[in-house]
C-alpha positions as CSV (number, residue, x, y, z in Angstrom):
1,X,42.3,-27.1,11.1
2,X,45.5,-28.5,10.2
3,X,44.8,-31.9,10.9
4,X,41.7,-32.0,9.3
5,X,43.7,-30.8,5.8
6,X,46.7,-33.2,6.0
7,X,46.0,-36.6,7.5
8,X,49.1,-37.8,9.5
9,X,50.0,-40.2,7.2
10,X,51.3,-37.9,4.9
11,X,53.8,-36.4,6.8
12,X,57.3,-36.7,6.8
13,X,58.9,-37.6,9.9
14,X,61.4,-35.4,11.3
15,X,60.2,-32.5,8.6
16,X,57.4,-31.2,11.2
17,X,55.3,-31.0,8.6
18,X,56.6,-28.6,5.7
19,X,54.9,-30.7,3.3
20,X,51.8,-30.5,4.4
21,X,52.0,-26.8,5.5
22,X,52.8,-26.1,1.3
23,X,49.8,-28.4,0.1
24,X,47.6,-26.0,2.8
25,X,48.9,-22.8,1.6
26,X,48.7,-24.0,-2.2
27,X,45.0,-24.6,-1.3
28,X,44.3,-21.3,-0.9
29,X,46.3,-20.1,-3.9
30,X,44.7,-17.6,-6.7
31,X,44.1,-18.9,-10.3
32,X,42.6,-17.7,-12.8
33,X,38.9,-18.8,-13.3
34,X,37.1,-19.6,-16.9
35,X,34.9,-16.9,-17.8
36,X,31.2,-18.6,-17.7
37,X,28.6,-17.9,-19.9
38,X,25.0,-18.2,-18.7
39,X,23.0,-20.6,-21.0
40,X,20.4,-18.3,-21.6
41,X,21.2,-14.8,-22.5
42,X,18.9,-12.1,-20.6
43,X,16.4,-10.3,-23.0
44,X,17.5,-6.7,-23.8
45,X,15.9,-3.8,-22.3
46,X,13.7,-2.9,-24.7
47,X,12.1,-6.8,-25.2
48,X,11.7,-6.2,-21.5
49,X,9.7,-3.0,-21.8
50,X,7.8,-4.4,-24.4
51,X,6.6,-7.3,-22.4
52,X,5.8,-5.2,-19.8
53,X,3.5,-2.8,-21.7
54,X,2.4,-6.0,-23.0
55,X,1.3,-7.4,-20.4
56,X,-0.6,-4.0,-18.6
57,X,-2.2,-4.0,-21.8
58,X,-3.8,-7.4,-21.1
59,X,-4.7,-6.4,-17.7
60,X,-6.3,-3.1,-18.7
61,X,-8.6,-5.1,-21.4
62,X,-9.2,-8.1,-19.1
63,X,-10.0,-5.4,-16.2
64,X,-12.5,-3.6,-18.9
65,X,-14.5,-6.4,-19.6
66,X,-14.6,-7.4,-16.3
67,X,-16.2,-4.3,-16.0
68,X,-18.3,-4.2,-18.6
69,X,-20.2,-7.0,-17.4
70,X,-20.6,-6.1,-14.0
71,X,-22.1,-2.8,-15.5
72,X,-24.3,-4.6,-17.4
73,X,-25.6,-6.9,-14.8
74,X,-26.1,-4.0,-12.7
75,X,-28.3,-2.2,-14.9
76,X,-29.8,-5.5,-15.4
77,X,-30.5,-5.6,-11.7
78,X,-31.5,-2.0,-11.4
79,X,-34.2,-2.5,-14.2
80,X,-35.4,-5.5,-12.6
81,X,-35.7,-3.7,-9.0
82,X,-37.5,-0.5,-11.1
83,X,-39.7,-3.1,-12.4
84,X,-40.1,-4.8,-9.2
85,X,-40.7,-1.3,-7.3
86,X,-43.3,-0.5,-9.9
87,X,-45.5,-3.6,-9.2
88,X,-45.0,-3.0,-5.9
89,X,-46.4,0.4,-6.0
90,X,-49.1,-0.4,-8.4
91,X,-50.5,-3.0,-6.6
92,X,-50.0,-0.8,-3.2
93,X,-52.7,1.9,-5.0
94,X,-54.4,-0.8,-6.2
95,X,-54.8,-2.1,-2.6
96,X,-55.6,1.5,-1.1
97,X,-58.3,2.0,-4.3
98,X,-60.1,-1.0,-2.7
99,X,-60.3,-0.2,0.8
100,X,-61.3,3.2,-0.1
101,X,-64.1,1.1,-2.0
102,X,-65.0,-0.7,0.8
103,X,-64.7,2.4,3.3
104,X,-66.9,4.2,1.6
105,X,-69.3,1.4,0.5
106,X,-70.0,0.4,4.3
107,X,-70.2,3.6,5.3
108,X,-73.2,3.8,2.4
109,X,-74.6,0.6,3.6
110,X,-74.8,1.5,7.4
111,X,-76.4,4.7,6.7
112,X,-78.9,2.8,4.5
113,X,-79.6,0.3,7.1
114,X,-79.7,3.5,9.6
115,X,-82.3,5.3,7.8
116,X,-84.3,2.0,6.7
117,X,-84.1,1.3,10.9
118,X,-85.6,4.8,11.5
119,X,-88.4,3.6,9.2
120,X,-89.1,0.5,10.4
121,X,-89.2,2.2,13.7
122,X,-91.7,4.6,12.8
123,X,-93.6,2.4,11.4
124,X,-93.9,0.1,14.4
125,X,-95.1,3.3,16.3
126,X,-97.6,4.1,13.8
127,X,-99.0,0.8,14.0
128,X,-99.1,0.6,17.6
129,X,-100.8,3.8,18.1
């Protein structure tokens, strides 16, 4: 290390290297410092507190509207999907109405083709005999 800090040139022949051995130990030497100041000054606690309330404040109202449309785009959706299920059942009964219409209307027609059958029938025999 003590080459490194006192080139060779430097030393005094013959002093084995006193002069050197000083400018090392000087190196290392305590002075006093000048007191820095950092260029902006830190905001004082209550500033801080302030800011922070500040700010949760902001994020409570942001986080409430945020809300508020998701609540109202939900009841949106759930009117819609009443709406939707409403038709759907509506047009369900409306569906069953005609196929009990059409149940019961061939059921009417095949017994009036039954009984008009019968008499067609009878009436062949009767004009046979």
């Amino acid at each position: 290390m003590h080459g490194t800090l006192c080139p060779i040139t430097e030393a005094v022949p013959g002093t084995s290297y006193d002069v050197c051995a000083s400018r090392v130990n000087d190196a290392y030497a305590t002075e006093p410092m000048c007191v820095v100041l950092p260029s902006t000054q830190l905001p004082r606690e209550e500033e801080v507190y302030s800011a922070f309330e500040q700010a949760l404040s902001d994020r409570q109202v942001a986080l409430h509207q945020k809300l508020q449309r998701l609540s109202s785009a939900q009841i949106t959706t759930q009117l819609k999907h009443t709406l939707t299920h409403q038709r759907e059942h509506s047009q369900r009964s409306i569906t069953l109405q005609r196929a009990w219409r059409l149940a019961i209307l061939s059921g009417i027609f095949a017994f009036i083709f039954t009984l008009l059958g019968f008499d067609l029938f009878g009436i062949l025999l009767l004009l046979l005999k």
